[in-house]
N, C-alpha and C positions, 0 to 999 in steps of 0.2 A: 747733685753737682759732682761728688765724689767717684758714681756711677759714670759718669762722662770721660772724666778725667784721668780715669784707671786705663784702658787702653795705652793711653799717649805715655803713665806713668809708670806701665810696667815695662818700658823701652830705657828705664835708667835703672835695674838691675843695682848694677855696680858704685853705681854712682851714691844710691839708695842705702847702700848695704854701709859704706863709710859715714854717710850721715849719721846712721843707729850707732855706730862705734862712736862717734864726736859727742853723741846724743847721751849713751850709758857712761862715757867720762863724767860729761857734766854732772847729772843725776845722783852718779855715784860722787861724785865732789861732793855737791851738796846736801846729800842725807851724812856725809864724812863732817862735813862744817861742823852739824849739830853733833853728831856722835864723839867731838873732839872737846867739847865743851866738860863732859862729865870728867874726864880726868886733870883737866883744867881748872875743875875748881875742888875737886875731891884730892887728887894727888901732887896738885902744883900749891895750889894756894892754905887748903886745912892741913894736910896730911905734909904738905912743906920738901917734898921730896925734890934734890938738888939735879938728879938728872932728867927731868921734867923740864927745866929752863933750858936744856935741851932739844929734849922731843919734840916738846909740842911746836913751840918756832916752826922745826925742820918739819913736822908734819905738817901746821898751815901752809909754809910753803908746798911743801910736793899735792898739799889738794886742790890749790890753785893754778899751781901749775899745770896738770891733771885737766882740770873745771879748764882752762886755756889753751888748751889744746884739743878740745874738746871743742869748744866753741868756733876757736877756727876751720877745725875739719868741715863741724856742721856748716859755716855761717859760706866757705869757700863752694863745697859742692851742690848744699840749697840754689844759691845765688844760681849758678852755673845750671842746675835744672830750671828752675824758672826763667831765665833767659832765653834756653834754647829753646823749652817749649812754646814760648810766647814768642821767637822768630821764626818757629814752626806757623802758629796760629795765626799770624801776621799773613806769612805767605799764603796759606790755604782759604785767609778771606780773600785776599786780594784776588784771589784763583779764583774764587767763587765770586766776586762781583765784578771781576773783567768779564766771565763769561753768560752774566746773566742776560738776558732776551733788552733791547733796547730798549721796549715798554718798561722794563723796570727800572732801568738808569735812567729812563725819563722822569719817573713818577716818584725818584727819590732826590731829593738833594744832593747836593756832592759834598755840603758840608756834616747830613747825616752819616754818606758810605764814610765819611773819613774820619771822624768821630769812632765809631766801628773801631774800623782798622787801629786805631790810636788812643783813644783814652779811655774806650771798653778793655784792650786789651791791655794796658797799661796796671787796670786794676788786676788784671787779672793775674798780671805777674809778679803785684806785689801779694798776692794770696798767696803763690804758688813759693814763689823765691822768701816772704818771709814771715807771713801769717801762719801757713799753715807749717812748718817747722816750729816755728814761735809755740802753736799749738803742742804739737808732739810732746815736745822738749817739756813745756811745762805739763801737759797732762800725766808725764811720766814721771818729772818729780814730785807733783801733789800723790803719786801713789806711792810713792819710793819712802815722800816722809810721812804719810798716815798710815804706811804701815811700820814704819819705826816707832812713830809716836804708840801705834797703840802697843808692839812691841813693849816699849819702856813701862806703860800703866793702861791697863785697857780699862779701866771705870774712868780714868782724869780725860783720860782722848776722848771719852762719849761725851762728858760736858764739855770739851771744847770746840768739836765739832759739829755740834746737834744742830749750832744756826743755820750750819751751810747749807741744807734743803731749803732754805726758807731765800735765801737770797736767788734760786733759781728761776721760780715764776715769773717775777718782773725782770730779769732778765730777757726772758726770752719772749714777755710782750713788747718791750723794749726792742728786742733784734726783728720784730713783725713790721714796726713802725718804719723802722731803721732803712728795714728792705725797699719799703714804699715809697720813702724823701730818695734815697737810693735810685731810685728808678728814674723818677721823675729830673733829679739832677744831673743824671746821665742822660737823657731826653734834652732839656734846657743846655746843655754842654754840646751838644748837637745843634742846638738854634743858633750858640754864639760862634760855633764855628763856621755855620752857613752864612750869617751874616759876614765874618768876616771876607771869607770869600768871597761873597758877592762883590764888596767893595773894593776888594783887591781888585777882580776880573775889570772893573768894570770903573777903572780911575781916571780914565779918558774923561766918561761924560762926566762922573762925579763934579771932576774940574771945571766942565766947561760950562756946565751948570750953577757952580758955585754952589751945591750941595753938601759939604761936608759936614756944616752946624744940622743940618735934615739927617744924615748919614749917621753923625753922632749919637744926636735924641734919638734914635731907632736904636742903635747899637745900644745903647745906655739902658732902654728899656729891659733886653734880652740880657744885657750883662746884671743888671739889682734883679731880675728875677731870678738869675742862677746865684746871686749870691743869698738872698734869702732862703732859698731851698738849702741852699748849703747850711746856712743860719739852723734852721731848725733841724738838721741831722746831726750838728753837733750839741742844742739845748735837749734833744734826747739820748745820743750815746755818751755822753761825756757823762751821763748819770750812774752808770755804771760801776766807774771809778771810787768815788767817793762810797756810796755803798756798798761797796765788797770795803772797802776799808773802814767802813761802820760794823758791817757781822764779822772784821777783822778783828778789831777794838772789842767788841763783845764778845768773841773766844778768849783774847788774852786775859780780859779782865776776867772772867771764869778758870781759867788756867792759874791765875796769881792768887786769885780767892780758893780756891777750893787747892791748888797744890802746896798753898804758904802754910795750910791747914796740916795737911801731908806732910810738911817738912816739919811741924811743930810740937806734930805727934812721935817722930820717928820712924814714920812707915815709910819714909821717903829722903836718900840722902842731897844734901845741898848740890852736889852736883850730877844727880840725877833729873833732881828739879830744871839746874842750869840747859842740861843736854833737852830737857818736853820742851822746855820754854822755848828755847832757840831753835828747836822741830816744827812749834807750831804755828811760829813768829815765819821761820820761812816758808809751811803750808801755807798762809795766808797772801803770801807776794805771788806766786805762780794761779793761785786762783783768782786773784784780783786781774790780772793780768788774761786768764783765759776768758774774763765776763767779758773787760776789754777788747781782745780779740774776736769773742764770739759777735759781738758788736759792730765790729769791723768787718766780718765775714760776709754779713748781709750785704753790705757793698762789690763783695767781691762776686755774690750769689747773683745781683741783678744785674750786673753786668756778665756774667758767663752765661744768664739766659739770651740776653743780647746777642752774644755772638752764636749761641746754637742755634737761634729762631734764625736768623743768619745762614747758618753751613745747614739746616735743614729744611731748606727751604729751597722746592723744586723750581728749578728752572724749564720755565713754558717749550723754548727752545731746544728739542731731544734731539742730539748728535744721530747720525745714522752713521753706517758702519761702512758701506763703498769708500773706495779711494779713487778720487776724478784723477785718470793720469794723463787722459789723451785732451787736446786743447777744445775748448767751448766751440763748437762750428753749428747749435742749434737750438734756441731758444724758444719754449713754446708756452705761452699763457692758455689756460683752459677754464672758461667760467670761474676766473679769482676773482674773487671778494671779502673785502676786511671792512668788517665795521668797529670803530671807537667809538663810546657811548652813544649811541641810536643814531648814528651817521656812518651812513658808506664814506669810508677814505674810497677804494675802491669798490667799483660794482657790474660785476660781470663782463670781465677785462679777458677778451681772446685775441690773440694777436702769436704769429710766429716769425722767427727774426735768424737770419743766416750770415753764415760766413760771410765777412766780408761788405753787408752792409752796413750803409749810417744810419742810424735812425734817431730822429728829432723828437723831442717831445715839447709841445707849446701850449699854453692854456691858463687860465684866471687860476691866482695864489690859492695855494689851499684844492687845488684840483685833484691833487692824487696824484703828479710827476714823479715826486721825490720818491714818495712811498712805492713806486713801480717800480725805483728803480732798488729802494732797500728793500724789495724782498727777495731781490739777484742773489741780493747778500746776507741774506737767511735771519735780515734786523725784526722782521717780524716774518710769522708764514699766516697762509690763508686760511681765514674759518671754512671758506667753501672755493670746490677748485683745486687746480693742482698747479704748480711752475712748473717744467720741466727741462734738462738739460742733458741733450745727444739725445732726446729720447726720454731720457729717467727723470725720475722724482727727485726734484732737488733734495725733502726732506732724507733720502736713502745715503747721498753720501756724508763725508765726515766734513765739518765745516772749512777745516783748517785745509782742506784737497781742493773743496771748492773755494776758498776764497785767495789760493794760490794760485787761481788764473783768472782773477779778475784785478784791476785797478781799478781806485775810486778819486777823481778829483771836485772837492768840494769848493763853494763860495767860500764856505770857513777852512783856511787855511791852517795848518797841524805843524807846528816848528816848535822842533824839540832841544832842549839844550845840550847842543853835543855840536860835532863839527856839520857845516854846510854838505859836504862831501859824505857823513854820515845818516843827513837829512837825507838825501838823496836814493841812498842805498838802505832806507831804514828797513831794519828785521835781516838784512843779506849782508855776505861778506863784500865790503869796499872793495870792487876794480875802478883804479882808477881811467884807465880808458873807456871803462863803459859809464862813469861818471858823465866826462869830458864831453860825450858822443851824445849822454838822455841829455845833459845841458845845451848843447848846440841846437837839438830838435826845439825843445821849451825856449828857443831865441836869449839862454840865459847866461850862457858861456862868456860873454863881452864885458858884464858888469860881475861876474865871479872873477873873473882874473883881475879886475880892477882894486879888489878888496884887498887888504894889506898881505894876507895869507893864503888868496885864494881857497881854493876850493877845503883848506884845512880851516878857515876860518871860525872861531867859534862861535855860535849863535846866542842869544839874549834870549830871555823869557817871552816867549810869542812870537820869536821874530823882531823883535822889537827895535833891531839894527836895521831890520831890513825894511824899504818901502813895500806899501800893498803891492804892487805891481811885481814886485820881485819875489816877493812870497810865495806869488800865484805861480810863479818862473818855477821857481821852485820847487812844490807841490805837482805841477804837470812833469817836470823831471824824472818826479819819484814814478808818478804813472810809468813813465816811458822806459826806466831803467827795471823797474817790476819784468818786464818782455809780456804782460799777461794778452791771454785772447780774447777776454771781454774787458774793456775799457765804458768807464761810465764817466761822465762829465756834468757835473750837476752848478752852475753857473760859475762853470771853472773859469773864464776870459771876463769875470765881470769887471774886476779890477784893471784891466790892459783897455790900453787906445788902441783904437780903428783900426790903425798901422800895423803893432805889436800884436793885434790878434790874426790879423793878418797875415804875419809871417809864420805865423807857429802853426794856421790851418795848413798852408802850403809846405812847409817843411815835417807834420804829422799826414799826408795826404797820401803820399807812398809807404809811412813806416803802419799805418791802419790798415790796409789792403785787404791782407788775408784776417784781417780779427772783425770782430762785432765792435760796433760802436755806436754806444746812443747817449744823447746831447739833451740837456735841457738847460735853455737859454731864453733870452728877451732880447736878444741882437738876430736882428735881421739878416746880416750879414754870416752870421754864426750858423744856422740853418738849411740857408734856401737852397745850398747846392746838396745837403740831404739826400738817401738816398726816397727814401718815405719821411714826413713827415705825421706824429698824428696829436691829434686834435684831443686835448682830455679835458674833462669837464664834470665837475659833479661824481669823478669817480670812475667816470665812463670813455671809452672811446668813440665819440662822434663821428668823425671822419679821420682818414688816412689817404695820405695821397703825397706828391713833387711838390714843389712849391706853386707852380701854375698851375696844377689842375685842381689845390685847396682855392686859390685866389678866384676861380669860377666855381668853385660848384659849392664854395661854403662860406656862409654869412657869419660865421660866428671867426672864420681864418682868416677873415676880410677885414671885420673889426680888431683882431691881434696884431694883425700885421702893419694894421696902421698906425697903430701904438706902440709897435717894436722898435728899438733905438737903429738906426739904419747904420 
């Protein structure tokens, strides 16, 4: 874990370098704590010396003082590294799971990615910001006082130390266990956040179903499973504790035995004795405390595998390196076919598609539409076959060039919380006239100025101010105000009356002209002036043709059409 985390940790330098000065205060504080004791009780208290009720005072203070200024240093620029790294880490998943291949944000939950992003990296910042200092700091002063301590009497320091191998093995079968409840409750912390989302998304039907006690027992299940996992992470690291303060208790008591021996004989003065005592009374707090931690680390270790299997983990979808700069005037399918588990979505799909026309896509749910039209937009690519655009290999240019000349308007509509006018313009800088201009095309201009703010209005979670029908306004907008040369419309008019779709084909009739435009729809009306329609089915294209020449020459555009909403 360490080996990962050295790159991103040799970027704080400076930062790094003030910690170890905060670090050797402390340290040096407290090997000074014990070391102050011997003249405390040899020159202050037997030996009775008057300027001693001096000293010592002012010297506790200046080593606490010292120890406190120390601690701050540390505790200010810790903090402050693990923060940034972990707002680092934060941003670079997100980077990495906006950009992964659609198949894979399909096939993961949203409350897994965000779990991730958020209570993986959470721990990871509490390892970073205060575990591992925590570490340091004490691994340096268990050296600072067992080599004081053996300084002072090197035969009393081997019996007071000799347990501490022994308390190390269960330790660290202890942090094996730890890693494992670790993992799995980082897993279950994933289930309750999915759950929870879901039931956010989806509180419409919740309600109308009267599901919430169904909702709850579900939720209840995933939440007493994450708490028992948690249950037993803490019945085995919390053992820890106690046990280092049991081979704590069994140094001291060897230290009072075998030094009270030492002082009785004279080889040893009373406050000599005072200064091991209080050496190896504080040895024993910074190792109790590193078992502790090392305890705690396991948690931090299963979650930093978390986010690596995460950022190392190839995306299906390889960038190519072109930049599309000139506009989409040539669209060509060649023998594509995608299969998902031993099904053609598509199957041996050839079709080429030119400036300037419409083209219709109509056919039984589950047909392969959609999927035709997400491989424009590079959501999946073909096992076999190739897209092509102007000619080239789609996979050749870079995503972000091609999806710069395309629009997509979905059934599911995208309302983000920000202003209407910023919905509009999303990812561009706001012009308001060209606002004004994509809303009048989308028929949407008449009920935006009606709203208290207009087109600055701010929008709700979902759109949830707005009706469906405005939404969909809204959304075709954004198509419109994009200016792009392929436009895709995937049951963009579902939501709008007869009328309302009506004006927005005859007001988008001139601004489509010179672009590509293909439509998948179940209105009748939405289609038949097309410039081709075609027929997809099982994956395949069946036929292609106007709207009157499918209506004679194909049985299966005869049955569609009679079923299409007029």
């Amino acid at each position: 874990m360490f080996k990962r985390y050295l790159p991103y940790i040799k970027e704080y330098k400076k930062e790094y370098f003030l910690v170890v000065i905060g670090m050797l205060f402390t340290v040096a504080a407290t090997t000074a704590t014990a070391h102050i004791m011997k003249p405390l009780m040899d020159e202050m208290f037997i030996e009775k010396k008057e300027e001693m009720l001096y000293l010592i005072p002012l010297g506790l203070i200046g080593i606490y003082f010292f120890k406190s200024i120390g601690r701050y240093i540390q505790s200010v620029y810790m903090t402050y590294i693990g923060q940034h790294i972990v707002s680092r880490f934060r941003e670079m998943m997100l980077e990495k799971i906006i950009n992964f291949d659609m198949m894979y944000l399909y096939q993961n939950r949203s409350g897994e990615l965000i779990s991730r992003v958020t209570n993986d990296i959470d721990r990871i910042r509490y390892f970073v910001s205060n575990m591992l200092p925590e570490l340091i700091r004490e691994s340096l002063t268990v050296i600072a006082l067992v080599a004081y301590v053996i300084y002072l009497n090197p035969m009393l320091s081997f019996y007071s130390l000799v347990l501490l191998p022994l308390a190390v093995y269960p330790i660290i079968q202890i942090g094996k266990k730890l890693k494992k409840y670790s993992r799995r409750s980082q897993e279950k912390n994933a289930d309750v956040i999915s759950r929870l989302t879901e039931v956010f998304n989806n509180s419409e039907i919740i309600k109308a179903n009267a599901t919430q006690k169904f909702e709850l027992e579900r939720f209840g299940v995933q939440n007493w499973q994450f708490f028992k996992i948690n249950m037993k992470s803490v019945y085995v690291g919390d053992i820890v504790s106690p046990l280092m303060e049991l081979v704590g208790a069994a140094g001291l008591a060897a230290v009072i035995y075998i030094g009270g021996r030492e002082v009785y004989s004279g080889n040893m003065s009373v406050g000599e004795f005072s200064a091991f005592l209080t050496a190896v009374g504080l040895v024993f707090q910074p190792i109790r405390r590193i078992g502790s931690i090392y305890s705690k680390i396991q948690d931090a270790l299963s979650a930093s595998e978390r986010v690596f299997e995460l950022l190392d983990k190839e995306n299906k979808i390889v960038d190519g390196k072109k930049v599309l700069k000139e506009d989409i005037t040539h669209i060509e399918f060649r023998d594509v076919s995608l299969k998902y588990e031993e099904r053609y979505i598509l199957d041996g799909v050839n079709i080429e598609i030119k400036q300037g026309q419409n083209i219709a896509l109509v056919g039984d749910s589950g047909g392969g539409k959609s999927t035709f039209i997400n491989m424009l937009l590079r959501f999946y690519d073909p096992q076999d076959g190739s897209v092509l655009v102007n000619g080239i290999n789609i996979k050749e240019f870079t995503q972000d060039s091609l999806k710069h000349h395309i629009s997509l308007v979905t059934q599911r509509i995208y309302i983000f919380q920000d202003t209407l006018a910023a919905n509009v313009a999303y990812g561009q800088d706001i012009d308001e006239k060209r606002v004004k201009d994509a809303l009048i095309l989308a028929d949407a201009l008449s009920f935006v100025e009606s709203l208290e703010d207009g087109i600055e209005t701010k929008m709700e979670e979902f759109g949830s101010n707005l009706s469906g029908g405005q939404r969909q306004r809204i959304a075709i907008a954004r198509a419109i105000y994009k200016h792009a040369s392929l436009i895709l419309f995937d049951e963009a008019t579902s939501a709008l009356d007869n009328e309302s779709e009506k004006r927005i084909q005859e007001a988008l009739h001139n601004y489509t002209k010179d672009k590509i435009t293909i439509t998948i729809a179940h209105r009748l009306g939405t289609i038949q002036n097309a410039d081709k329609i075609l027929v997809v089915q099982k994956g395949k294209i069946i036929a292609s043709g106007s709207h009157s020449e499918l209506l004679e020459s194909c049985e299966v555009y005869q049955r569609l059409a009679g079923g299409l909403k007029k």
